[in-house]
C-alpha positions as CSV (number, residue, x, y, z in Angstrom):
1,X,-16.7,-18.5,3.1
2,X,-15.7,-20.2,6.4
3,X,-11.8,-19.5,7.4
4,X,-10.1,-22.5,7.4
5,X,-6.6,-21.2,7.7
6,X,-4.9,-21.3,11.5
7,X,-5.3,-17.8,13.3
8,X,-2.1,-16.0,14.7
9,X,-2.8,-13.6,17.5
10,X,-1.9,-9.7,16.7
11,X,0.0,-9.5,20.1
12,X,2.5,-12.3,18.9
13,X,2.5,-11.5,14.9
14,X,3.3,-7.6,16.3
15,X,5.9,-9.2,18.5
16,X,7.5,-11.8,15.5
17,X,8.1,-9.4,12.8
18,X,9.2,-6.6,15.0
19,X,11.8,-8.8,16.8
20,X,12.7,-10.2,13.0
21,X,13.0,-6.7,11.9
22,X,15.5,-5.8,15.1
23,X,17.7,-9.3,14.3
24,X,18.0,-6.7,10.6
25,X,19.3,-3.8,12.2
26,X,15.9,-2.5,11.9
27,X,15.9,0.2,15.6
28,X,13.0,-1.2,17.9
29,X,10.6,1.6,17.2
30,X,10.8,1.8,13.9
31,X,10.1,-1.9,13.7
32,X,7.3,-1.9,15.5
33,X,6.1,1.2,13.2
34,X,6.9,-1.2,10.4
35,X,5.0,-4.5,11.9
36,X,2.3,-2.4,12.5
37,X,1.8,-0.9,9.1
38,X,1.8,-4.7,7.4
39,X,-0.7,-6.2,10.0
40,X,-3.0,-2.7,9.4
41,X,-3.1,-4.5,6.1
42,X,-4.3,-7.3,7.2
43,X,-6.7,-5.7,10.3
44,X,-8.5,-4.5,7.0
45,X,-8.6,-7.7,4.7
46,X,-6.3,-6.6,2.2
47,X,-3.7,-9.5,2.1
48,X,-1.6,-8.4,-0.6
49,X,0.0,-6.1,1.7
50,X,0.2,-7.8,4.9
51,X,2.2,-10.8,6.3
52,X,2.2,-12.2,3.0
53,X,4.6,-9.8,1.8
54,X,7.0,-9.7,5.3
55,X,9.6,-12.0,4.2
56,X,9.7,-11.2,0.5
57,X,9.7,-7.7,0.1
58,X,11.4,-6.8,3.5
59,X,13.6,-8.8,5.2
60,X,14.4,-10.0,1.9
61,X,15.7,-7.0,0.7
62,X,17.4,-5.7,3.6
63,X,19.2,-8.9,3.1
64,X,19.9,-8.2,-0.6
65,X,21.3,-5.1,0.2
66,X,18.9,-2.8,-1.7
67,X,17.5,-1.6,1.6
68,X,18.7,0.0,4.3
69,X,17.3,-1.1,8.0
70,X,18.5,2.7,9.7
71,X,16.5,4.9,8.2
72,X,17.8,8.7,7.2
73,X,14.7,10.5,7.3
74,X,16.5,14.1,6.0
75,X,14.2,17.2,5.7
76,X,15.9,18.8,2.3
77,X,13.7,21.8,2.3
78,X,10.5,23.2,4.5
79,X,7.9,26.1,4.7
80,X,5.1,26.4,7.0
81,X,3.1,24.1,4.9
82,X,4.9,21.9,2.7
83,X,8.3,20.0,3.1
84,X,10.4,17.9,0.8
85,X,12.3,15.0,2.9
86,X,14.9,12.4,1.2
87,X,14.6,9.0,3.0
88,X,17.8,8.0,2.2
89,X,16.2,4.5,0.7
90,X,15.5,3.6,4.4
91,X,12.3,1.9,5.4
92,X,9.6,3.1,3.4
93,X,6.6,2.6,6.8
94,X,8.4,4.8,9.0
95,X,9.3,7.3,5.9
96,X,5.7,7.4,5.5
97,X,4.4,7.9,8.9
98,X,6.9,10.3,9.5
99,X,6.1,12.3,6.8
100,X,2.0,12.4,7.4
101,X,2.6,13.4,10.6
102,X,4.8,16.4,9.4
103,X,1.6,17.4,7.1
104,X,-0.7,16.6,10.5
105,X,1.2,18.4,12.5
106,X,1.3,22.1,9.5
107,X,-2.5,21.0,9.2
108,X,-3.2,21.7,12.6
109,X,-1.6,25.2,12.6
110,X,-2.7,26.3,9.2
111,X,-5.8,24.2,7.9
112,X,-3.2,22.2,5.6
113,X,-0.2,20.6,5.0
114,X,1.5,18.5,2.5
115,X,5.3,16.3,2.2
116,X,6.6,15.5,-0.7
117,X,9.6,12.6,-0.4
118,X,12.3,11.2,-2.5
119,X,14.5,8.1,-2.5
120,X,11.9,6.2,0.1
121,X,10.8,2.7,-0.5
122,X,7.9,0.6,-0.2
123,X,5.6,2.3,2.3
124,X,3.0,-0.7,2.4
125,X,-0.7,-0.1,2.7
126,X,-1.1,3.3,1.4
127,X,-4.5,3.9,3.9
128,X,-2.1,3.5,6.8
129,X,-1.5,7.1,6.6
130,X,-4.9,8.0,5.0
131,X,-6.2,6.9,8.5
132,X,-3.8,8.7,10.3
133,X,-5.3,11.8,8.8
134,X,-9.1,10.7,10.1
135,X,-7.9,9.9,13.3
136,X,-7.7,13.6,14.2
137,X,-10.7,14.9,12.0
138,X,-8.8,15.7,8.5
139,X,-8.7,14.5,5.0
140,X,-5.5,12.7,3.5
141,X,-4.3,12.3,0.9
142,X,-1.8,10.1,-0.4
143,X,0.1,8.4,-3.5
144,X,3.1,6.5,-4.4
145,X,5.0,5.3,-7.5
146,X,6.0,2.2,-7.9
147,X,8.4,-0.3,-10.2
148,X,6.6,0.0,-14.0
149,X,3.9,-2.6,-13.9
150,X,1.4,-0.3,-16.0
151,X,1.5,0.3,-19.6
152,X,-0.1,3.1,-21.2
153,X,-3.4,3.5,-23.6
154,X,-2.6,2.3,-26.2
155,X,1.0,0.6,-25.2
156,X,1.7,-2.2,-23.8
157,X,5.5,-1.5,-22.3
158,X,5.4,-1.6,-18.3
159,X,6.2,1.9,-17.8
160,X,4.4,3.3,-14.9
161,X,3.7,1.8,-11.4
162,X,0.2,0.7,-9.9
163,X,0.3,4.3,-8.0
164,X,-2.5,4.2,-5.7
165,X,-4.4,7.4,-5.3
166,X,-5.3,6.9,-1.9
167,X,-8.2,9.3,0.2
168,X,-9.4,8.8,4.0
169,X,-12.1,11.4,5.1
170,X,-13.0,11.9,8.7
171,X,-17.0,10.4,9.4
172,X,-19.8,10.2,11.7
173,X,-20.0,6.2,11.4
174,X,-18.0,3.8,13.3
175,X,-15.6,3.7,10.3
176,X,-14.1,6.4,7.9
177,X,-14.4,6.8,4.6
178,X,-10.5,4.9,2.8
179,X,-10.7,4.6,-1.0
180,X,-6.9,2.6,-1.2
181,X,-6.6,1.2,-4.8
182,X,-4.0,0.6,-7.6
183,X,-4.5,2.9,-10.8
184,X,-4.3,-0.4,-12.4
185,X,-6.7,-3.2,-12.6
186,X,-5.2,-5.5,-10.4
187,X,-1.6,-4.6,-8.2
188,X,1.1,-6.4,-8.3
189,X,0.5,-7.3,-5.0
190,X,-2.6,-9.5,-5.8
191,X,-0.9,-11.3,-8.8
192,X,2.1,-12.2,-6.0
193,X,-1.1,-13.5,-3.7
194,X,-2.5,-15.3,-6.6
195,X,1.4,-16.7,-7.2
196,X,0.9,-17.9,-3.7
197,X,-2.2,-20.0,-3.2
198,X,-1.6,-21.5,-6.7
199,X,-4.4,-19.1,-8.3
200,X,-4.4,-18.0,-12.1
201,X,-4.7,-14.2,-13.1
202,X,-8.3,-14.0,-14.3
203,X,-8.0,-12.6,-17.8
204,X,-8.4,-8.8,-18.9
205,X,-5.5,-7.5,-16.1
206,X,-2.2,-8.8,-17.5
207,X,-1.3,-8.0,-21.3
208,X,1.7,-9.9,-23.2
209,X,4.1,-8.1,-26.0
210,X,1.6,-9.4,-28.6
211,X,-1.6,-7.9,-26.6
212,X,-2.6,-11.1,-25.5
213,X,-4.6,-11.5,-22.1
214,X,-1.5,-13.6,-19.8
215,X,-3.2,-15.7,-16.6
216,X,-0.5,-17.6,-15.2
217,X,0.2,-15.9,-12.2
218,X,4.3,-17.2,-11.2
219,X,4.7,-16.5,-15.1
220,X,3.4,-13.1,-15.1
221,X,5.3,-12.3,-11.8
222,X,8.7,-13.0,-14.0
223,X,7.2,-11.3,-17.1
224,X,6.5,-8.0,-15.2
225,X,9.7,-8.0,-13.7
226,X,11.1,-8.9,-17.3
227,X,9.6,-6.3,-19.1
228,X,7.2,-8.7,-21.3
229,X,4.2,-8.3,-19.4
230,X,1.9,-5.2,-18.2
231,X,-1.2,-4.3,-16.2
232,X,-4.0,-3.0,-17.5
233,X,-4.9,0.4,-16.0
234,X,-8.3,0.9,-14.2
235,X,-10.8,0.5,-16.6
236,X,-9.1,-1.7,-18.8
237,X,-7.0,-2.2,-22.3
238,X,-7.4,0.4,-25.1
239,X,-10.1,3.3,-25.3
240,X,-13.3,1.3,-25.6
241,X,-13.5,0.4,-22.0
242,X,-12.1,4.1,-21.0
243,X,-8.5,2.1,-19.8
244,X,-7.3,6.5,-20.6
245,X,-8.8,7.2,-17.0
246,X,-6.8,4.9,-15.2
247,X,-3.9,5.7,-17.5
248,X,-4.3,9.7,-16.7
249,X,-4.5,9.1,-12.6
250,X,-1.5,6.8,-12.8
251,X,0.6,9.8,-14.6
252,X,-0.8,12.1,-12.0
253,X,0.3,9.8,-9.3
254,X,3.8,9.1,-11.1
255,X,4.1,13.2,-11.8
256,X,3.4,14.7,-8.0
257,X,5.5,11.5,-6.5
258,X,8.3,12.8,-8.5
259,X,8.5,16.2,-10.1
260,X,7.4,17.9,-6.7
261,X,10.8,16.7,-4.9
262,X,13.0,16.2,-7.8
263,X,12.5,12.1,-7.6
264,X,12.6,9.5,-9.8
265,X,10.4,8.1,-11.9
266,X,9.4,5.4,-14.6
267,X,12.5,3.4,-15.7
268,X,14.4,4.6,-13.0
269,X,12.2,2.3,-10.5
270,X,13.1,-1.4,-12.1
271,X,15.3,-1.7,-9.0
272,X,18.3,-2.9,-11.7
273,X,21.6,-1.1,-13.1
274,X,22.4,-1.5,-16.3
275,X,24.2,-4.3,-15.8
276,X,21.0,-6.2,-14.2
277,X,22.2,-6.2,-10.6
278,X,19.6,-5.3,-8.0
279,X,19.6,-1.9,-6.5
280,X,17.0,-0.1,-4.1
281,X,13.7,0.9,-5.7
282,X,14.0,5.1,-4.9
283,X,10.1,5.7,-5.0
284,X,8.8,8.6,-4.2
285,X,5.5,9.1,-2.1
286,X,3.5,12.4,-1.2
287,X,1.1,13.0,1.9
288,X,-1.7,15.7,2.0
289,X,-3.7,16.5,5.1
290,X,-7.0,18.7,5.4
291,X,-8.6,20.2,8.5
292,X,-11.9,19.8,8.3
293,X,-11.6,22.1,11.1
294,X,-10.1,24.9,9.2
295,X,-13.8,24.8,6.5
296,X,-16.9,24.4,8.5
297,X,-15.8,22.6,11.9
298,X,-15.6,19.3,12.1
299,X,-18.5,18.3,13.3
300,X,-20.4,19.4,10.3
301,X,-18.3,18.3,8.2
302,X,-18.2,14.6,9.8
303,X,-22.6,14.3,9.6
304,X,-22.5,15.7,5.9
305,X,-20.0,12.9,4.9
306,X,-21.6,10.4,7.0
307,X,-25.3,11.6,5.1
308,X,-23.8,11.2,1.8
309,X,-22.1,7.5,2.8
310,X,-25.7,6.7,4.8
311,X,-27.8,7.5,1.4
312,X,-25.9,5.9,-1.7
313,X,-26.2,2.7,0.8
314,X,-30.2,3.2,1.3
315,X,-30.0,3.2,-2.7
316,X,-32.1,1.1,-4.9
317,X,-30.1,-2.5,-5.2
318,X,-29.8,-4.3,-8.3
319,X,-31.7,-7.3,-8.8
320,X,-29.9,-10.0,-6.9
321,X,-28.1,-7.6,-4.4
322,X,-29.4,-6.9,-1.0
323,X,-26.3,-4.7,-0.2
324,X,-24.3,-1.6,-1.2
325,X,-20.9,-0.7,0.1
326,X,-19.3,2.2,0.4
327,X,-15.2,2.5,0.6
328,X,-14.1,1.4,4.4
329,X,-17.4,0.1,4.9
330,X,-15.8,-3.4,4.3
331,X,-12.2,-3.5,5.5
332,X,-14.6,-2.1,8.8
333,X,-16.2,-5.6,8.9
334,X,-13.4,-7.8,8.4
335,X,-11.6,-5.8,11.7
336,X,-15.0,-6.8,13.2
337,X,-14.3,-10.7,12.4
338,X,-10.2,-10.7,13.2
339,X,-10.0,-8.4,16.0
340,X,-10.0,-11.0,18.6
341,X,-8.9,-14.2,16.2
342,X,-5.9,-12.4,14.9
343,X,-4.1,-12.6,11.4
344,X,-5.0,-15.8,9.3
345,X,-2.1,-17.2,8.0
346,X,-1.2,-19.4,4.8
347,X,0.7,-22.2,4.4
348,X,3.6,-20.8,2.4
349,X,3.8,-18.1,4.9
350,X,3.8,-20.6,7.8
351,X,6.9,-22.3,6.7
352,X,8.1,-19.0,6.1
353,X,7.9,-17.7,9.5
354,X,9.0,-20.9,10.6
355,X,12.3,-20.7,8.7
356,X,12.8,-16.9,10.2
357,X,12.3,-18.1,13.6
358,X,14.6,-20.7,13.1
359,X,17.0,-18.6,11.1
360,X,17.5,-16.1,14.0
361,X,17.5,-18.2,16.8
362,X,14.1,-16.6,17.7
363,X,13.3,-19.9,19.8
364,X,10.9,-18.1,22.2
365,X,8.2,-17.8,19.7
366,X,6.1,-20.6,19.1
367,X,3.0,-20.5,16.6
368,X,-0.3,-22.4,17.3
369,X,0.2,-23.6,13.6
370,X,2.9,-25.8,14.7
């Protein structure tokens, strides 16, 4: 499909939102940390957790209140291996890379590391820090929970989050091997995209009270946050279509982003007190990094991954297919395509920066959509 949507370049979408983010009280470098963990979103295609999602899950709610530009990054307890930080419901990005790097950095001295964290918020594009991992020849490993979007087998209360179980292993190819994706059918982040362009739900990943399929996208939005709505898991309602998997990785997600730091979890993340006023989302996240070094050097390891990769794509194709992926392989194209064109950008989110620029007297940018 040809892009028809105007280009912004990286240099001056980096420059925007980290100069919005400052105008918050967000300091410089973590702003730029932040900026550049939304437009790694979108280097890799996946729009649901890029620009689109600046203004509204961001800046506005750092001006809501319910997050808190300075980030506390608090290390509450530590061994040579492990840690358990409280962020302190700062900004989840720099939480996040923070925290890999702590597991990079025990990785390096004893083959692994991991960080378990409390009271962070929304860290973005959970690969980020996957990548971060590949970049210097180790696995990661990484999860979140989320506000309950899920309901489970057999349910159909929203009670666990989309809890991505997130792995980036080190190759030989150009590209490494990210496997980013919800525990549920669809995140909530797609449904708000959908919400966006004016796109229904297609049917099968939103169930109503009554079990009914739901496709409006705005409506579902509201009925998530609501309570009367909830996502399938990955593999889809009830036992027949084996919607327990998705269901069991969710809980797994939802149990090490929680019991592992004493965080919460479940009802605790609807972002409302009991009286229905917002409040910060305290999610918990946890980051794992691998040596490859540490096993059989990483060298080896990097050509036997890359093998495997290199052979399920030389697979037989199915009739009609003259291509198989594998996880990366993707996003790895579509950095290909933007990496000198930049970020496409929506409508909605053109007025949107617009409004921003305007709103903080930011009158030395100027997009090429105006």
């Amino acid at each position: 499909m040809t892009e028809t949507r105007p280009y912004v370049s990286w240099e001056l979408m980096g420059d925007f939102m980290t100069a919005v983010f400052v105008k918050l009280g967000v300091p410089k470098e973590d702003a730029a940390v932040c900026a550049d963990v939304l437009m790694e979103s979108d280097r890799r295609g996946i729009e649901s957790h890029g620009c689109n999602r600046f203004k509204p899950i961001y800046v506005d709610r750092i001006q809501q209140g319910i997050l808190n530009p300075v980030t506390e990054f608090e290390v509450v307890r530590e061994t040579p291996t492990t840690a358990v930080v409280d962020g302190h419901n700062g900004m989840g990005m720099v939480i996040g890379t923070r925290s890999m790097q702590m597991a990079i950095d025990k990785a390096k001295k004893f083959g692994m590391g991991m960080v378990a964290v409390r009271n962070s918020t929304h860290y973005g594009i959970a690969g980020y820090y996957a990548t971060m991992c590949t970049r210097n020849n180790m696995i990661g490993i990484t999860g979140t929970n989320a506000r309950p979007s899920i309901a489970p087998t057999n349910g159909v209360e929203n009670m666990l989050g989309t809890n991505p179980l997130t792995f980036g292993i080190p190759t030989d190819e150009e590209f490494p091997f990210v496997l980013d994706c919800a525990t549920s059918i669809s995140q909530r982040g797609k449904i708000e995209y959908f919400a966006r362009i004016g796109k229904e739900t297609p049917a099968g990943m939103v169930i109503g009270q009554d079990g009914e399929v739901l496709t409006d996208s705005k409506q579902i939005l509201v009925d998530l946050t609501e309570g009367r709505a909830a996502l399938a898991p990955v593999g889809g309602v009830g036992e027949e279509m084996a919607g327990y998997k998705g269901y069991g990785y969710a809980t797994v997600v939802e149990i090490l982003s929680a019991a592992l730091q004493a965080g919460s979890f479940l009802k605790m993340l609807t972002g409302k007190d009991e009286n229905g006023n917002k409040i910060p989302y305290p999610l918990g996240h946890f980051f794992i990094a691998i040596d490859t070094e540490a096993f059989v050097g990483a060298e080896s390891f990097k050509k036997t991954a890359g093998d495997i990769l290199r052979q399920l794509r030389s697979s037989k194709k199915a009739p009609g297919k003259d291509r198989i992926y594998t996880a990366g392989e993707k996003e790895y194209e579509v950095w290909l395509e933007r990496k000198d064109k930049g970020v496409p950008v929506s409508e909605s989110v053109q007025k949107e920066f617009i409004r921003m620029r305007d709103e903080f007297g930011l009158t030395q940018f100027h997009f090429p959509f105006e």
